[in-house]
Structure formats: structure tokens, C-alpha cells
C-alpha positions as a Markdown table, in Angstrom:
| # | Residue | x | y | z |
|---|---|---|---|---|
| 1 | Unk | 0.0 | 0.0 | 0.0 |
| 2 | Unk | 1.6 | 3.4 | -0.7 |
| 3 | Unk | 0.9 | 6.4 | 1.1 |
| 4 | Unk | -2.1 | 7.6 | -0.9 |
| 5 | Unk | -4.0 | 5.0 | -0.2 |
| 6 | Unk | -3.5 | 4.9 | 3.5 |
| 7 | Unk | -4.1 | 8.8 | 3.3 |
| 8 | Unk | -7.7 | 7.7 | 1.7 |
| 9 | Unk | -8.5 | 5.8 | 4.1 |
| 10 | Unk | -7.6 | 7.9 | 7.3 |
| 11 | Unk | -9.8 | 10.3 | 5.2 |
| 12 | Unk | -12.5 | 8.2 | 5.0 |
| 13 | Unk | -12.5 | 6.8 | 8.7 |
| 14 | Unk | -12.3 | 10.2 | 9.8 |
| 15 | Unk | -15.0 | 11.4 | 7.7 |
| 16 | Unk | -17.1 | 8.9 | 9.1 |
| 17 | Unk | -15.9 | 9.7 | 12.7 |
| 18 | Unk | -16.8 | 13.4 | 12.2 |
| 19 | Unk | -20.3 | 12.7 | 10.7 |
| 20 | Unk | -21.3 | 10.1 | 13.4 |
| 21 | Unk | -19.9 | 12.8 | 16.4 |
| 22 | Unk | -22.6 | 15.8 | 14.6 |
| 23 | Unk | -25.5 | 13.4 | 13.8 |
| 24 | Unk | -26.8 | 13.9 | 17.2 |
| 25 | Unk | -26.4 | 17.5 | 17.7 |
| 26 | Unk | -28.2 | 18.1 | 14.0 |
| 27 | Unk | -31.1 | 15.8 | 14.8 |
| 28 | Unk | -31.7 | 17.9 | 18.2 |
| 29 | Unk | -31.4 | 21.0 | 15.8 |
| 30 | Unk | -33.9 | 19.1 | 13.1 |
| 31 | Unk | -36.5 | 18.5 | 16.5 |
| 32 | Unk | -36.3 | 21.9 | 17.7 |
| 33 | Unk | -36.6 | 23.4 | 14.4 |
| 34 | Unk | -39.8 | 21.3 | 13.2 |
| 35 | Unk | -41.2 | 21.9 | 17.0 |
| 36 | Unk | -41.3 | 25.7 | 16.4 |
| 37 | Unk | -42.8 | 25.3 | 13.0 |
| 38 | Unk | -45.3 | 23.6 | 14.8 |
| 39 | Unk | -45.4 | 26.3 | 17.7 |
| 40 | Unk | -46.1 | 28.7 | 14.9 |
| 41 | Unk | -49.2 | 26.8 | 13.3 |
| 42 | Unk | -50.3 | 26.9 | 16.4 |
| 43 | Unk | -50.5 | 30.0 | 17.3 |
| 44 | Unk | -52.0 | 31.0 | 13.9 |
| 45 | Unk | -54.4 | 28.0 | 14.4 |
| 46 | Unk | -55.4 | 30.2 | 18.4 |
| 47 | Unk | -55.1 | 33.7 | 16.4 |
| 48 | Unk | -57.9 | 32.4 | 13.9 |
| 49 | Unk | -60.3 | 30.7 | 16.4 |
| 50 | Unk | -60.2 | 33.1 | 19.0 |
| 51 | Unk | -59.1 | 36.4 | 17.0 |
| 52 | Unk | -62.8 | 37.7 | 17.5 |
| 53 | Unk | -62.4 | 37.2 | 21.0 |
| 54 | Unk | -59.2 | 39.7 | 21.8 |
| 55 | Unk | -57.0 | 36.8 | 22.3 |
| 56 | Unk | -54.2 | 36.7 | 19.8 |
| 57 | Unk | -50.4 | 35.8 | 20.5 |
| 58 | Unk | -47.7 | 37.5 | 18.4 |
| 59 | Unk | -45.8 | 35.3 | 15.7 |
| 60 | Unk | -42.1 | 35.4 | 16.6 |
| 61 | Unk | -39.4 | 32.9 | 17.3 |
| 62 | Unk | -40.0 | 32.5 | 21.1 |
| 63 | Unk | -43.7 | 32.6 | 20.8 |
| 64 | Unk | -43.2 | 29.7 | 18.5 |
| 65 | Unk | -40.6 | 27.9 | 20.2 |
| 66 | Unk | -42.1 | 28.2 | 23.6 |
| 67 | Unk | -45.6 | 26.7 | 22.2 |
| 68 | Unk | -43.5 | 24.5 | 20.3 |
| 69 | Unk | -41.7 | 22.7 | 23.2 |
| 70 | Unk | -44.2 | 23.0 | 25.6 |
| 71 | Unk | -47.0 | 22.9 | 24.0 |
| 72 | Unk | -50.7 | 23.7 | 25.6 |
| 73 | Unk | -48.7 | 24.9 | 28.9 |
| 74 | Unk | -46.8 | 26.8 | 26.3 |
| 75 | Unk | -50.0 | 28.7 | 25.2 |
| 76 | Unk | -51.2 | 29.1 | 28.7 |
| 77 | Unk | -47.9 | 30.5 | 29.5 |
| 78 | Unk | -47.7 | 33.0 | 26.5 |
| 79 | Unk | -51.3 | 34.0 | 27.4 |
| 80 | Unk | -50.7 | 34.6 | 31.2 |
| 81 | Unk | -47.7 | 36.5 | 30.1 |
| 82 | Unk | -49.5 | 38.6 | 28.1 |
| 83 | Unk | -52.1 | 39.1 | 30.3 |
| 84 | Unk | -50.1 | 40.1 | 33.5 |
| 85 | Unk | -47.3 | 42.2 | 31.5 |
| 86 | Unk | -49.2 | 43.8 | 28.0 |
């Protein structure tokens, strides 16, 4: 074996090394990320049903994240919020 081949294959394990080490991290940022897209229908979803009443959350990256993650306690949390601070 010369050196080129034992170059390409160092390459190759440490290709492999790198992408196994980042898969986690990425599929934690892939959750989060489809989690606030969620968040954000959502709120659009509460903003249209109860729109007529008053009650509307703002669209934004916490809003979304926080319903998101947390879900109905989320909403009741952005609504207390709202209530005790706007």
C-alpha cells in the first residue's frame, strides 16, 4: 500500500468519525426546528379561532418555540404573560 491509499482511508474513517460525532447535535437542531414550526401553526391556528375574542399571540421565534416545546402549557404561558405584563 503506498501512502495515498493509507491517506484515503484515514480520510474516509475520519469522515465517518466526524459525521457520526454531529449526527446527534443536528437531529436535536432538526426536533427543535420542526417543534417551532409547529409552535407557529399553532399559534396561527389560536389567532384564527379566537381572534374575535381579543385573544391573539404574536408570531415570533420565542412565541413559536415556547408553544412548540411546551405545547398547551406553552399557550397558557404565552397568554398569562400577556395578560399580567401587556
Amino acid at each position: 500500500m503506498n501512502i495515498v491509499t493509507i491517506a484515503y482511508i484515514f480520510g474516509v474513517i475520519l469522515l465517518y468519525v466526524t459525521i457520526w460525532l454531529c449526527y446527534r447535535p443536528l437531529k436535536v437542531l432538526a426536533r427543535v426546528a420542526f417543534n417551532g414550526l409547529l409552535g407557529g401553526a399553532a399559534i396561527f391556528g389560536i389567532n384564527f379561532a379566537f381572534g374575535w375574542l381579543g385573544v391573539t399571540i404574536g408570531i415570533n421565534a420565542v412565541t413559536s418555540l415556547t408553544v412548540g416545546l411546551l405545547g398547551v402549557p406553552g399557550v397558557a404561558l404565552i397568554l398569562a404573560l400577556q395578560h399580567f405584563f401587556v
